[in-house]
ZALOGU-441854 format. One record per residue (C-alpha): z, x, y. Coordinates in nm, 3 decimals, m for minus. Example, Ala and Ser with C-alpha at 12.3 -4.5 7.8 and 13.67 -1.06 7.14 Angstrom:
# ZALOGU-441854
{{0.780,1.230,m0.450}}
{{0.714,1.367,m0.106}}
This chain:
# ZALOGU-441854
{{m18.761,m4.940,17.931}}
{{m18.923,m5.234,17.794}}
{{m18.716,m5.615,17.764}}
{{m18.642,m5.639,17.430}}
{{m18.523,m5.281,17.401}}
{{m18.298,m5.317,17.718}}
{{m18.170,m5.648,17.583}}
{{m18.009,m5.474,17.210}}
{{m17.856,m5.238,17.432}}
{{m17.671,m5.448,17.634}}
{{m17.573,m5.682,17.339}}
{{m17.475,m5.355,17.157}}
{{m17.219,m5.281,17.442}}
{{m17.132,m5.669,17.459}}
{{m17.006,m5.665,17.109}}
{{m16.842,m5.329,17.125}}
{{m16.638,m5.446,17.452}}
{{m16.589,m5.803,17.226}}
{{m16.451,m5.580,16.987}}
{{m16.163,m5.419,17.175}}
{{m16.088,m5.752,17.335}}
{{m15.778,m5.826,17.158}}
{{m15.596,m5.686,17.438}}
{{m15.788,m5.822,17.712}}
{{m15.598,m6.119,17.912}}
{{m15.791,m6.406,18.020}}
{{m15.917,m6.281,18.345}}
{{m16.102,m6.048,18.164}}
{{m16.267,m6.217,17.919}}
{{m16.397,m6.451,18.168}}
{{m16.533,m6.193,18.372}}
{{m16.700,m6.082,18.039}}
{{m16.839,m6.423,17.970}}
{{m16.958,m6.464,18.339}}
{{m17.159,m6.132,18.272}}
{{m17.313,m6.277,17.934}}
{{m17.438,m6.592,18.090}}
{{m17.608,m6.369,18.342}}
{{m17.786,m6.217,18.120}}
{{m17.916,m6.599,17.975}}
{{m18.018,m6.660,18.344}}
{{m18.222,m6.325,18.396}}
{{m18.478,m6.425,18.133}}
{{m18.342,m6.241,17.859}}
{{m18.443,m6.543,17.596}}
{{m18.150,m6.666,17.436}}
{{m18.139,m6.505,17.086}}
{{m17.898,m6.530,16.744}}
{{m17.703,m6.239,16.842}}
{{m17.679,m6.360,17.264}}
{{m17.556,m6.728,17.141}}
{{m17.308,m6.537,16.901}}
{{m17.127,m6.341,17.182}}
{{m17.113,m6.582,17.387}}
{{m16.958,m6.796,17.111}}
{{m16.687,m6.520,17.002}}
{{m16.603,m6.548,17.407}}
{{m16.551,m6.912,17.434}}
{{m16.316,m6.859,17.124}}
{{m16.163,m6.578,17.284}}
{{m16.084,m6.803,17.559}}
{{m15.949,m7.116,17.321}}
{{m15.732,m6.862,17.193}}
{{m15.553,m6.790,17.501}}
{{m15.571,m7.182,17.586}}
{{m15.385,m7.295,17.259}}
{{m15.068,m7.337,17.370}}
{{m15.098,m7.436,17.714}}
{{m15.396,m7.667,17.781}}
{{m15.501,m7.881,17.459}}
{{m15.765,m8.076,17.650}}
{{m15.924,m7.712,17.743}}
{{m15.873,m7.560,17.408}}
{{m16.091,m7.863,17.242}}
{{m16.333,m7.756,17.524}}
{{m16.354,m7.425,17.466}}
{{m16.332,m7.433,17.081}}
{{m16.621,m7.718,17.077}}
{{m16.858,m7.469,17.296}}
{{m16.747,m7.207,17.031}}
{{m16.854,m7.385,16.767}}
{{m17.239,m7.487,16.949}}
{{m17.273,m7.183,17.004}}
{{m17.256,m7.057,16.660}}
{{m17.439,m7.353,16.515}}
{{m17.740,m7.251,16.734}}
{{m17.701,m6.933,16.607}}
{{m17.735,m7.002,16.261}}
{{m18.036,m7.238,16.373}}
{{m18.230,m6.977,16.520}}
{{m18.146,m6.725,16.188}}
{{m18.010,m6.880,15.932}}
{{m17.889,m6.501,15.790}}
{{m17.722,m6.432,16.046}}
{{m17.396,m6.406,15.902}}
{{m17.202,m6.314,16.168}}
{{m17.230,m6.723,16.371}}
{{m17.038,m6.757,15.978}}
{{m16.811,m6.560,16.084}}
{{m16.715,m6.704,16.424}}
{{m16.706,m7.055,16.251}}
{{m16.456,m6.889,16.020}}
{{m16.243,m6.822,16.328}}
{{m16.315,m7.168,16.484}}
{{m16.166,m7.304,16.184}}
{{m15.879,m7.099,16.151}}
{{m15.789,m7.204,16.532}}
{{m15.827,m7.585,16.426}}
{{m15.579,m7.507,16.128}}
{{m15.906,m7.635,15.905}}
{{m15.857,m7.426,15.589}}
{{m16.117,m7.564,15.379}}
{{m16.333,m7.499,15.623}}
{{m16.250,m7.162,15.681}}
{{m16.267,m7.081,15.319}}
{{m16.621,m7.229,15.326}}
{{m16.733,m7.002,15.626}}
{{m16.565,m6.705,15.459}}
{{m16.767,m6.772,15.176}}
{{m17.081,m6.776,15.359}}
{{m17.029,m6.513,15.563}}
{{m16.921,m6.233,15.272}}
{{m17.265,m6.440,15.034}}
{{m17.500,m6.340,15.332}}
{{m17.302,m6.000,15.391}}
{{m17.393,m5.907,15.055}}
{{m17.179,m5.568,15.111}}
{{m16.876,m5.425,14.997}}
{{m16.534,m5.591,15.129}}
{{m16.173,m5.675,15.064}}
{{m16.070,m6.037,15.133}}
{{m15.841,m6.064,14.883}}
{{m15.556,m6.106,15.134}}
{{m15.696,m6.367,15.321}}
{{m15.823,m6.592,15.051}}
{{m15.448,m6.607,14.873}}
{{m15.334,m6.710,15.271}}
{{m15.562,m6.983,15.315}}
{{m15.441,m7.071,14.964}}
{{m15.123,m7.115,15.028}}
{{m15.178,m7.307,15.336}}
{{m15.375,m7.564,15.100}}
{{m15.118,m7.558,14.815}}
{{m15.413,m7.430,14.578}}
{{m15.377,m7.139,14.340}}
{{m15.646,m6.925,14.418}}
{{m15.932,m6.811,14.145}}
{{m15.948,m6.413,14.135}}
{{m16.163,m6.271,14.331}}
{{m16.268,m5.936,14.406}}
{{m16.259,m5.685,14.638}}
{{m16.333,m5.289,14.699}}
{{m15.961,m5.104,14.754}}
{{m16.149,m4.872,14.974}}
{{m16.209,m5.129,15.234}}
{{m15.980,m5.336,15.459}}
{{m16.220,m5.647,15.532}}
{{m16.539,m5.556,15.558}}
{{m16.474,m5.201,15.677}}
{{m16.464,m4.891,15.456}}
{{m16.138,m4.698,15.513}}
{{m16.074,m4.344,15.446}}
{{m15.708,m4.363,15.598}}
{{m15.447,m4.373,15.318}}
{{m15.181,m4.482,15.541}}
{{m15.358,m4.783,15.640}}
{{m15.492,m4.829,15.292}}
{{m15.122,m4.837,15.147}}
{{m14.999,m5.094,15.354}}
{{m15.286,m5.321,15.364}}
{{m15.186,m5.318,14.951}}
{{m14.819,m5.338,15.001}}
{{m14.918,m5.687,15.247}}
{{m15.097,m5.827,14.926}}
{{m14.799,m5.762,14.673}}
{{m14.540,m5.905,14.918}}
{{m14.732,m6.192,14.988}}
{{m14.780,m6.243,14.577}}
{{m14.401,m6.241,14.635}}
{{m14.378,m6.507,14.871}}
{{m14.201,m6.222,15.089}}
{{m14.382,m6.313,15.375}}
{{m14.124,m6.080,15.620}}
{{m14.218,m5.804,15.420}}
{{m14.603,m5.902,15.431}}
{{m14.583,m5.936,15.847}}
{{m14.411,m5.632,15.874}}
{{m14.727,m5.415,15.663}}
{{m14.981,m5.577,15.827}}
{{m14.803,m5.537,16.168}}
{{m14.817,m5.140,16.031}}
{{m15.171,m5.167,15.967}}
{{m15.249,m5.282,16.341}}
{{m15.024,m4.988,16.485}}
{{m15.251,m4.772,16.281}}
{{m15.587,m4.915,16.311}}
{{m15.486,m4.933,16.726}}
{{m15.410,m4.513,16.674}}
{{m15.717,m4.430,16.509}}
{{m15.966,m4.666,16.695}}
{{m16.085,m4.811,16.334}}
{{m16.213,m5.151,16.501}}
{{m16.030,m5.382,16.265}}
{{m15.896,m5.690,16.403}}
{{m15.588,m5.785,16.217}}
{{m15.557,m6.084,16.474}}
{{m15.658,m6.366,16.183}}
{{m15.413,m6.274,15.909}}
{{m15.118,m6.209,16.136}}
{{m15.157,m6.549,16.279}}
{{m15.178,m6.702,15.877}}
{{m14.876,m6.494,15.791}}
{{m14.702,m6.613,16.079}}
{{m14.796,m6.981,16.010}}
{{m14.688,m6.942,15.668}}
{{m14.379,m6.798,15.745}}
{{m14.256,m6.986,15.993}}
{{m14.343,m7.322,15.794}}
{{m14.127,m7.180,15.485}}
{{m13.873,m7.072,15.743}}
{{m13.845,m7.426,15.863}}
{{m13.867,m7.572,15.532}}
{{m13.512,m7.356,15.458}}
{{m13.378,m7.498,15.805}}
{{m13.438,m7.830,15.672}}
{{m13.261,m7.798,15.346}}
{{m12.990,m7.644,15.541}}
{{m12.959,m7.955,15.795}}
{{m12.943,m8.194,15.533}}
{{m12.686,m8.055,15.383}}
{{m12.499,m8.007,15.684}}
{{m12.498,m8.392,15.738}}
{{m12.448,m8.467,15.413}}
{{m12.090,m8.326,15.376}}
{{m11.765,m8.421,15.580}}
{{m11.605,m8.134,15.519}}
{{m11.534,m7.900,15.827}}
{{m11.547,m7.578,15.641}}
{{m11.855,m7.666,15.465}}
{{m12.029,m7.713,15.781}}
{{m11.887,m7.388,15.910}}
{{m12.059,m7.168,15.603}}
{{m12.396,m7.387,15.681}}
{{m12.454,m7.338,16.021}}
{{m12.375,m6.978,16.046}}
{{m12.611,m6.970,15.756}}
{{m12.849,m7.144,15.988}}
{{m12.829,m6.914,16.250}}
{{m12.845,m6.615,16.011}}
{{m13.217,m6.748,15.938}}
{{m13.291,m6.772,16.316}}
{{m13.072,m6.705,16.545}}
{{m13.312,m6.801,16.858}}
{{m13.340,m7.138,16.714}}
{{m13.221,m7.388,16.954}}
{{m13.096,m7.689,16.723}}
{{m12.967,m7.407,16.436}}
{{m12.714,m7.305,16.800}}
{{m12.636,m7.667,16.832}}
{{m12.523,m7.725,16.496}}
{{m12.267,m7.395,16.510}}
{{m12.121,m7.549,16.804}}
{{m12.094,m7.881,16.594}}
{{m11.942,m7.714,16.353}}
{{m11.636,m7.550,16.522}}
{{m11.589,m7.804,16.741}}
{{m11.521,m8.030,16.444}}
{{m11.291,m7.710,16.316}}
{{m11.164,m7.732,16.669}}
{{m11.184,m7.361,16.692}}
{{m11.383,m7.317,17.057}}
{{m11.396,m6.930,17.111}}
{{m11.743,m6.920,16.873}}
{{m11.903,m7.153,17.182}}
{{m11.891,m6.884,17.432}}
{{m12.119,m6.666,17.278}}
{{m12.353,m6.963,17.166}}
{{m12.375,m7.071,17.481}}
{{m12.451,m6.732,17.671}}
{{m12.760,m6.667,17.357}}
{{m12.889,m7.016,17.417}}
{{m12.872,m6.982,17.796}}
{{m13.129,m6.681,17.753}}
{{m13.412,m6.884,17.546}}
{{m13.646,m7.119,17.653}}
{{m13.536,m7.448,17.656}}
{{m13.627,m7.830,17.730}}
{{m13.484,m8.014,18.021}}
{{m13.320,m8.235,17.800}}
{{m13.158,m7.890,17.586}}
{{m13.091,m7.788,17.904}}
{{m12.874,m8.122,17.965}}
{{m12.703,m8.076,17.633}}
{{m12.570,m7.750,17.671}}
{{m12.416,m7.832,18.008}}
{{m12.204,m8.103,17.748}}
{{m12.061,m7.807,17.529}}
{{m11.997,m7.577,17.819}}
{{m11.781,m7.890,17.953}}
{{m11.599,m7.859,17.669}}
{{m11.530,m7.457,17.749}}
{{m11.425,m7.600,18.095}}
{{m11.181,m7.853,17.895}}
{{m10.942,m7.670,17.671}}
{{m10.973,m7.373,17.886}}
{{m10.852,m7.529,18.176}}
{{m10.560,m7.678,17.951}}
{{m10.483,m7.359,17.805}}
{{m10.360,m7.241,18.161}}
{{m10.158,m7.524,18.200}}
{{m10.016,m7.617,17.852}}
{{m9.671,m7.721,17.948}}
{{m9.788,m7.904,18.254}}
{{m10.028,m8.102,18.107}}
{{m9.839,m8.210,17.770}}
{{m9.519,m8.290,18.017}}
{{m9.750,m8.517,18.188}}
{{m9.892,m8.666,17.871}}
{{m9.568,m8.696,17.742}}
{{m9.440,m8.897,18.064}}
{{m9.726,m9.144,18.068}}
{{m9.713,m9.204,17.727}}
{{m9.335,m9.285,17.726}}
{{m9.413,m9.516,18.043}}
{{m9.695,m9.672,17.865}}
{{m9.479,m9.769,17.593}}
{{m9.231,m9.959,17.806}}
{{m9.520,m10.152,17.956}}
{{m9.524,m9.920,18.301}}
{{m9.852,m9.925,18.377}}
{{m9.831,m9.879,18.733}}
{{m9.620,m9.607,18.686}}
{{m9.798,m9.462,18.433}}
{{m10.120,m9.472,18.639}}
{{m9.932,m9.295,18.915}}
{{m9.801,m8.999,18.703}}
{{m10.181,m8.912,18.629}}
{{m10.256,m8.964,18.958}}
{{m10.002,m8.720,19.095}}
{{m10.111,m8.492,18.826}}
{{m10.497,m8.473,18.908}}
{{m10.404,m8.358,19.249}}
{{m10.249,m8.065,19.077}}
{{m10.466,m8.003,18.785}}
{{m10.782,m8.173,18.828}}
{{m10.777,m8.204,18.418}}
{{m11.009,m8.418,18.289}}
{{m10.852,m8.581,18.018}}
{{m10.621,m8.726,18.244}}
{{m10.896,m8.972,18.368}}
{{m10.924,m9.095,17.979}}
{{m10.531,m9.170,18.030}}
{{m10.609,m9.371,18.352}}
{{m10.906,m9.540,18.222}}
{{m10.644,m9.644,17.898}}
{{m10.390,m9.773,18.116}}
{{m10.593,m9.978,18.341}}
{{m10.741,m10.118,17.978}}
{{m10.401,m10.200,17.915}}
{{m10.345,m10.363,18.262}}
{{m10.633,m10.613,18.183}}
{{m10.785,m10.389,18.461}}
{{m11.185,m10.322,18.355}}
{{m11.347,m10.261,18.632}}
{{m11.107,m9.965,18.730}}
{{m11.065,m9.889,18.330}}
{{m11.455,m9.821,18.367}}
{{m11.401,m9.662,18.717}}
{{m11.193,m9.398,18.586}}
{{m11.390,m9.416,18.225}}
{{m11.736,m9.303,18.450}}
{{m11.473,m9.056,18.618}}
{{m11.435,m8.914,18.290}}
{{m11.793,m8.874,18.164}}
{{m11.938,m8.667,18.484}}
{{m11.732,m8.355,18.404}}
{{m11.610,m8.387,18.058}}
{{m11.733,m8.416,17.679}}
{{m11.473,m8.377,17.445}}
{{m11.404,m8.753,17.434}}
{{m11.709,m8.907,17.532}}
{{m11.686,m9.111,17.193}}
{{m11.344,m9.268,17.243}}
{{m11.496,m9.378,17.597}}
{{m11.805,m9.481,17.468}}
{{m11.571,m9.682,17.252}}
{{m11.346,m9.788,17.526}}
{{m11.712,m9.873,17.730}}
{{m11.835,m10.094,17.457}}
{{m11.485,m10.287,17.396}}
{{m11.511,m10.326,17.783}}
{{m11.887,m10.447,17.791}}
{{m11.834,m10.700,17.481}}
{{m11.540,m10.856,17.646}}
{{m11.744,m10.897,17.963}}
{{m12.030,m11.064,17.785}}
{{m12.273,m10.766,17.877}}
{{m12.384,m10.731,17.503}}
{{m12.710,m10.530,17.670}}
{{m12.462,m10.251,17.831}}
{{m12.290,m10.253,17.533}}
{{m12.562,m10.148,17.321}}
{{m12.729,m9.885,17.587}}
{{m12.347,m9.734,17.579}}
{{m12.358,m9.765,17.166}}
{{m12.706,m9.588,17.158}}
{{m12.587,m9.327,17.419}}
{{m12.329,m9.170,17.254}}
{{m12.493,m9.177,16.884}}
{{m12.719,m8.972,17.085}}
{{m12.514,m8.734,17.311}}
{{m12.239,m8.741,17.038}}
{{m12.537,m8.601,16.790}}
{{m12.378,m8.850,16.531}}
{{m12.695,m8.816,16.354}}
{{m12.727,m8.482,16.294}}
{{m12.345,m8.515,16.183}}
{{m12.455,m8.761,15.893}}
{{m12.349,m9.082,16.103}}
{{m12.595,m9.337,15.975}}
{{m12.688,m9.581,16.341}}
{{m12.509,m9.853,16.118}}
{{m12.190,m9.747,16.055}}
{{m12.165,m9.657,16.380}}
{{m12.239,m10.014,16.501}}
{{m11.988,m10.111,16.238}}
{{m11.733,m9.940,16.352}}
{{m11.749,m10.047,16.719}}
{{m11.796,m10.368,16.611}}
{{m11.485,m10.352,16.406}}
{{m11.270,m10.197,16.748}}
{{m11.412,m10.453,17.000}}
{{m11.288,m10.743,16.720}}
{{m10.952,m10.579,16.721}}
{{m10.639,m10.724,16.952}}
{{m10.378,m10.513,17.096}}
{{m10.390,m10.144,17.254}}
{{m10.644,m9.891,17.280}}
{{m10.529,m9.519,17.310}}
{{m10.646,m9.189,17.229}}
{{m10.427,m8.940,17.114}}
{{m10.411,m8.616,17.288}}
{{m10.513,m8.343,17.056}}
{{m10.363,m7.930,16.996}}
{{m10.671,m7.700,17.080}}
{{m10.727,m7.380,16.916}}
{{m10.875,m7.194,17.219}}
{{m10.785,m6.802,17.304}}
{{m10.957,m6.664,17.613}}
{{m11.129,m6.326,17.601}}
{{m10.916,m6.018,17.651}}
């Protein structure tokens, strides 16, 4: 068989195995692309159609890099892109290296440029086609209106489709997304892929699922915004109630949408809703520092449900310090919480002691019992941080002061509360000016264990 002959049929079987690569892993494709270079090295002159393939691989390859190695995705994509270029140098109509740019561009998130290559590619096609869908995408991602443009309702891209099924949904993806349902639009499309996979139709519905995605999950976040802001906006507990578990109706599996629900019944004081917040945050993936808040709310599970097995005890010992407190027992006082830990290792009662060595002129062992506090508890980390600051001012440590101060607006999540930095400031300023006595008052959970 002569060269030239042997060389179309092994690019024919390249691009057919290119083709069906969606659900190749990386491994694979490699392997593929190994096999394509080989055939560079074994004198098979490099050609329009060689340089293409071996473009379309490198992009295959900066797809699966996206997420997980920028540095290698720029790589990858940049190689993509050469090899493309040289495609189009060594045959200008060879619309194809168009349509690899197209993709390039769509993996940079350059829709201009993707519109452009598009354009070129479906110019030099000069065939029938239906685009329609993806123009009014990348339109949307530009925040143009898009001119009308044609397309045949026959085809799905630029294949001809006899399928009605297929057809049908591929519509139904077009109207939704005239809609702005995008849901609806994913969900057609997703069809379309089920049925193209079935009938081995060789469409890749890869592109627009990715757009559709993108657009989606920008207007989803857009709604998650308005939503936040008006969570911190209001001051009113039931307000923030109705918002969050609006928030989590949107997304459920969103991490700071979970946060804010616990925010908001804590603040009702209502704790039961945590437990199951907890367990469906526990089961995403999460950041180290996520990871680090959660452990704060399920302290606060560990709180009132360690007080709701000892009610009476605990308020009898509350009761008892604070009457001792008020006839200036401090000693006393100290040792009824003492006594008490060794019984019920509760950890309010080391907010008590932290008070009442406060009160004894005592700060070192006031921010002893303070620190105490903050390794296994959360519910009143901001009267400590407040009790911390008072401390730290008094001792001329204005630096502590402020790390404490910036600690809790963070831990706290005063911010996402609607707790401007400043008034916060303001109002620790305005305790640590303050004579006299500092005391937090013990507070009446709502908390009712699982039957």
């Amino acid at each position: 068989m002569k060269k030239e002959a042997k060389k179309d049929i092994l690019i024919s079987q390249m691009r057919r195995r290119i083709e069906i690569s969606n659900s190749m892993n990386i491994e694979q494709v490699e392997i593929l692309h190994e096999l394509m270079e080989s055939l560079m090295r074994e004198k098979f002159f490099p050609s329009a159609s060689l340089e293409i393939l071996l473009g379309t691989l490198e992009l295959k390859e900066a797809e699966f890099l996206k997420d997980n190695n920028v540095d290698l995705f720029a790589l990858y994509l940049m190689r993509a892109k050469k090899h493309f270029y040289t495609a189009l140098l060594a045959d200008n109509q060879e619309f194809q290296a168009n349509y690899g740019l197209f993709e390039a561009a769509l993996l940079e998130e350059n829709y201009s440029e993707a519109e452009n290559q598009l354009d070129y590619y479906l110019e030099k096609m000069e065939g029938e086609s239906n685009y329609i869908l993806v123009y009014q995408l990348l339109g949307e991602l530009m925040g143009q209106s898009q001119r009308k443009r044609r397309g045949n309702e026959n085809y799905i891209f630029d294949v001809k489709v006899d399928y009605e099924p297929m057809l049908c949904n591929y519509s139904l993806a077009i109207e939704a997304l005239q809609r702005k349902d995008y849901q609806k639009a994913i969900k057609h499309i997703s069809i379309c892929q089920t049925l193209n996979d079935r009938k081995g139709l060789g469409i890749d519905f890869s592109s627009v699922l990715g757009l559709l995605n993108t657009i989606f999950l920008s207007h989803q976040n857009n709604r998650k915004k308005t939503f936040r802001d008006a969570f911190a906006r209001t001051s009113n507990v039931g307000e923030r109630v109705l918002i969050a578990q609006k928030l989590l109706e949107l997304d459920s599996q969103d991490v700071e949408s979970n946060f804010l629900y616990m925010d908001a019944y804590i603040d009702l004081k209502a704790y039961n809703p945590l437990l199951e917040c907890i367990k469906r945050v526990k089961a995403l993936k999460i950041s180290k520092e996520q990871e680090e808040m959660l452990e704060l709310y399920e302290r606060i599970i560990q709180e009132v449900s360690l007080e709701s097995l000892h009610l009476k005890d605990i308020y009898r010992t509350l009761d008892k310090g604070q009457r001792l407190r008020s006839e200036g027992l401090y000693l006393e006082e100290i040792d009824t919480y003492l006594k008490a830990l060794q019984v019920i290792h509760f950890p309010y009662f080391y907010v008590k002691l932290a008070e009442a060595y406060y009160e004894m002129g005592n700060l070192e062992k006031s921010l002893e019992y303070g620190n105490h506090y903050l390794e296994i508890g959360y519910l009143y980390y901001v009267p400590i941080s407040i009790l911390f600051y008072m401390i730290y001012k008094k001792q001329g440590e204005s630096e502590k002061a402020l790390m404490q101060a910036l600690d809790c607006y963070k831990k706290a999540r005063m911010k996402e509360r609607g707790i401007p930095l400043n008034d916060w400031m303001n109002r620790l300023n305005s305790y640590s000016q303050q004579s006299g006595s500092f005391s937090v008052l013990p507070k009446k959970y709502i908390y009712k264990g699982k039957n």
